[in-house]
N, C-alpha and C positions, 0 to 999 in steps of 0.2 A: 504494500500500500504506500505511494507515496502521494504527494503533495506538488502540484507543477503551478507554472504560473496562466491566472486568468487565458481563457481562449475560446474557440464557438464552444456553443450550447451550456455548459453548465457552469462555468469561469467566467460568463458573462454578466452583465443583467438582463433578468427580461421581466416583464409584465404579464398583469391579466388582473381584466377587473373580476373584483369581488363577486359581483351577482353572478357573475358566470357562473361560478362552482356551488351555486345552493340548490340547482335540480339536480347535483347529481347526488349518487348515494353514497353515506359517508362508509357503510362496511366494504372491509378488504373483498375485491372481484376474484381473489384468489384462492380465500383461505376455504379448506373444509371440504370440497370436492378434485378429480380426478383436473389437473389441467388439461384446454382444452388447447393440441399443438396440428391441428389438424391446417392451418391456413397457410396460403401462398407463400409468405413471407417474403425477407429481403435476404437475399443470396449473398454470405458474407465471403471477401477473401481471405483466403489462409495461407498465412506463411507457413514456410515448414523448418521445421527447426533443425540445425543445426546438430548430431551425434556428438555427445562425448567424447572425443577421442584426446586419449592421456599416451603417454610414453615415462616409460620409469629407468631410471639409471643407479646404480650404486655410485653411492656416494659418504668420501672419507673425509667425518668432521675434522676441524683443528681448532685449536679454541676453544673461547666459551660461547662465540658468537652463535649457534644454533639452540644453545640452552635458553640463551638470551632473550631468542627470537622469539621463541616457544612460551616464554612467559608473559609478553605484550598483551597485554588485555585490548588492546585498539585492534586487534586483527581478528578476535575472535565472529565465526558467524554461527547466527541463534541456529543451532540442532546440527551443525555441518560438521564435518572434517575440517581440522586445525591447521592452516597453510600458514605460513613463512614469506616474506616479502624478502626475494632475490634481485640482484642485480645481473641482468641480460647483455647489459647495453657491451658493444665493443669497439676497441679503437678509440676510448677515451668518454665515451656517449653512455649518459646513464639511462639502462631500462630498464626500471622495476616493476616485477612482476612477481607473479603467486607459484610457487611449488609447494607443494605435500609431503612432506619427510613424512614417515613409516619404518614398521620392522615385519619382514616376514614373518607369515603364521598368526599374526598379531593384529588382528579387526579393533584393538581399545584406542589406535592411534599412537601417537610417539611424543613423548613427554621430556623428551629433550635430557634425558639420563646418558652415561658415559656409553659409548658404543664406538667399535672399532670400523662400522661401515655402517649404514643406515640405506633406505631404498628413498629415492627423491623424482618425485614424480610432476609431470609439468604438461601441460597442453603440447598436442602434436606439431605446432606451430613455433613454440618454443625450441623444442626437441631438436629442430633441424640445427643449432648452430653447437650443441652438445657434439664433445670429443675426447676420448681417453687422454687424461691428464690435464685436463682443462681447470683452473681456479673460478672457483664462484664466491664473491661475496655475497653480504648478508646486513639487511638493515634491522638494527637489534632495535624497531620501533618501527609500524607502521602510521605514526603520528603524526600529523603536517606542521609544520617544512618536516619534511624527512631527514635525517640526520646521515649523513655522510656513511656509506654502507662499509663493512670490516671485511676482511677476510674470513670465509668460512671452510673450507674445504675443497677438496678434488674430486671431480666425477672419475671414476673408475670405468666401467664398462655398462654394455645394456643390460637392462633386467625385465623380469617378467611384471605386467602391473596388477599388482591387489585387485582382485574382483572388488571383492567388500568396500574399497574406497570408489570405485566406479561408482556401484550403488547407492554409498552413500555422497555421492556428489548429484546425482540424478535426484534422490529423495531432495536434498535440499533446495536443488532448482525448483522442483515440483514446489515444496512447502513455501515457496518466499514469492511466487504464484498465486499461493492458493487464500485469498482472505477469509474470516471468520465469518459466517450467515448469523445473522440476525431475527429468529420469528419473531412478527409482528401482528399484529390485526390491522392494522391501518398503512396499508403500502399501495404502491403505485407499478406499474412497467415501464421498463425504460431499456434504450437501446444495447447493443452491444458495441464495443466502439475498436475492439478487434479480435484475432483468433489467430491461432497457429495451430501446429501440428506438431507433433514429434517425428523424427524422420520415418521412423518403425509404424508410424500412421495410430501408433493406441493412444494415445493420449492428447487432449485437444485442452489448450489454454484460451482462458478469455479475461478482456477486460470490460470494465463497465465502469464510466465518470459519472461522478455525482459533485452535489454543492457541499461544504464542508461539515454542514451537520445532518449527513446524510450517508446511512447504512445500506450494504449489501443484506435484504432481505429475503432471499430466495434467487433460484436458478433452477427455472425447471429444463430437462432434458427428454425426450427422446427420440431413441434408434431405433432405426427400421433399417430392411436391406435398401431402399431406394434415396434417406436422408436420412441427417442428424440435424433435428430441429428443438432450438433453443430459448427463454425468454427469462431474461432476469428483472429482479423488482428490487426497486427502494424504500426505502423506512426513513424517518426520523431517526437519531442516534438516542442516547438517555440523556441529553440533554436540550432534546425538542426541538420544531423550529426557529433557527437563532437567525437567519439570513434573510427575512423577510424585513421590506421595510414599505411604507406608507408612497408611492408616487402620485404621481398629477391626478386632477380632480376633473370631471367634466360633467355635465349637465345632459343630460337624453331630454329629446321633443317633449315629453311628456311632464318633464318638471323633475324627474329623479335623480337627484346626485347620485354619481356614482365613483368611487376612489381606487384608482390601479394599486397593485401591489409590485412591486417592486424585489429582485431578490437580487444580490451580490454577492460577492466570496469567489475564493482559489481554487482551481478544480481535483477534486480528489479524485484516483483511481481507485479502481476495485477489480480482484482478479479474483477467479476460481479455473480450478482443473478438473480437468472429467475423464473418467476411463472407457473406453469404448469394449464393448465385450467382444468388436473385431475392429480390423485395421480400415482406418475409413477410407481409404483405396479413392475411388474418382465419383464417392458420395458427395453430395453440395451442402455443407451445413448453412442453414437459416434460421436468420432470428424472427420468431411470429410474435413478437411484443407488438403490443398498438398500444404506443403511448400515447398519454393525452395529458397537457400542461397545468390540467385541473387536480389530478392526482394528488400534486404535494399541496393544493390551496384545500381538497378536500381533506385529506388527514392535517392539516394543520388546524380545522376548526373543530377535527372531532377530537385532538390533543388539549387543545383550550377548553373542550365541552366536557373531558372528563374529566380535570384540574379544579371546574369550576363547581361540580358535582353537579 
């Protein structure tokens, strides 16, 4: 989940008067029966992602620089394998980048204890400038300004790569993907605002922008042999509508004032990932949301109506 700067649709401001949203009905159109994913939709594109691919070498520490590294708390990521900020760069030119130290046999990861070789593992892209007897420093802090990287050791020769850290590098792409759903009673549909694929075609990532006080409340899915059809909905967070603000006033033929509403704020992302029970091959995922911009002016008076009891 991050936070980007204002942009179309929900980083914006937009409007919509009041009286609009009081024919509609304030309960969720979603909750409590089967969703209904039967309609045309919009045919999203999908990129397709990128394979894992690691290369691992043995490599002989010197130093304390790799105990160092290992104990940097600024490098740590929530639920993933523990990497190391390396220096790549050559010919005088710094390039710092991530490797994986490991010990065979050993799925707990490597805690930077004395060892006479260690296994150092790095994206395939990296791997190409790797060569027996080759020096790698080590920046003992992934902290900005980066701190002048030390000498850490020699690559040795190739090695086999850990499954188990494959794995767990996949899990953690998957999880830093995946936002937490919210059930609500009062949410709305909203669109999908992109999707990818895994290269292996099982697993499909998506995102969905909201205003900032605004939750992923569902994602409904499904597959068939002919489509994977999709539509996600938004919530209120537990701190209610905070984005809304009062705009221009106008007057209808009729005598009735009426006051737009106004909403602003940074645009949030929201992602989830889905498994497919096959490889989505040359199926077209579509998103069947029909959003309507009453949705959030609807659950925002039926928030205010239950506060007020």
């Amino acid at each position: 989940m991050a936070d980007t700067p204002a942009g179309a649709g929900p980083g914006r401001e937009r409007g919509l008067d009041e009286s609009e949203a009081m024919a509609v009905d304030t309960e969720d159109s979603g909750g409590g029966t089967a969703p209904d994913m039967s309609g045309a939709g919009r045919r999203l594109d999908v990129r397709v992602l990128p394979n894992i691919e690691m290369d691992t070498w043995w490599f002989c520490p010197q130093g304390d620089a790799l105990h160092q590294a290992l104990q940097d708390d600024a490098v740590i990521p929530a639920g993933g394998p523990r990497p190391i900020l390396c220096d790549f760069g050559e010919g005088g030119v710094t390039r710092p980048l991530l490797a994986w130290p490991s010990l065979p046999d050993d799925d707990r990861g490597y805690d930077g204890a004395p060892a006479e070789r260690v296994l150092l593992t790095v994206s395939r892209t990296t791997a190409v400038t790797f060569r027996p007897g080759r020096q790698l420093d080590i920046f003992p802090t992934s902290r900005q300004p980066l701190p002048p990287p030390v000498p850490g050791g020699t690559l040795e020769s190739p090695a086999e790569t850990p499954d188990w850290l494959v794995r767990a590098l996949r899990q953690h792409r998957r999880s830093r993907a995946d936002s937490p759903i919210h059930p609500a009673r009062h949410r709305w549909q909203s669109t999908v605002r992109s999707c990818s694929v895994t290269a292996d075609g099982h697993e499909l990532s998506f995102t969905v922008s909201s205003y900032p006080d605004e939750v992923l409340a569902g994602f409904d899915v499904e597959e068939t042999p002919e489509r994977v059809a999709v539509r996600a909905w938004l919530a209120f967070g537990p701190n209610g509508p905070t984005t809304f603000g009062r705009g221009a006033s106008r007057t209808l033929p009729d005598g009735r004032k009426v006051t737009r509403m106004a909403r602003k704020g940074a645009e949030r992302t929201w992602g989830t990932v889905v498994l497919l029970q096959r490889p989505l091959g040359t199926r077209p995922v579509v998103d069947v949301a029909a959003p309507d911009e009453r949705g959030s002016l609807v659950a925002r008076q039926a928030w205010h109506s239950e506060r007020l009891g």
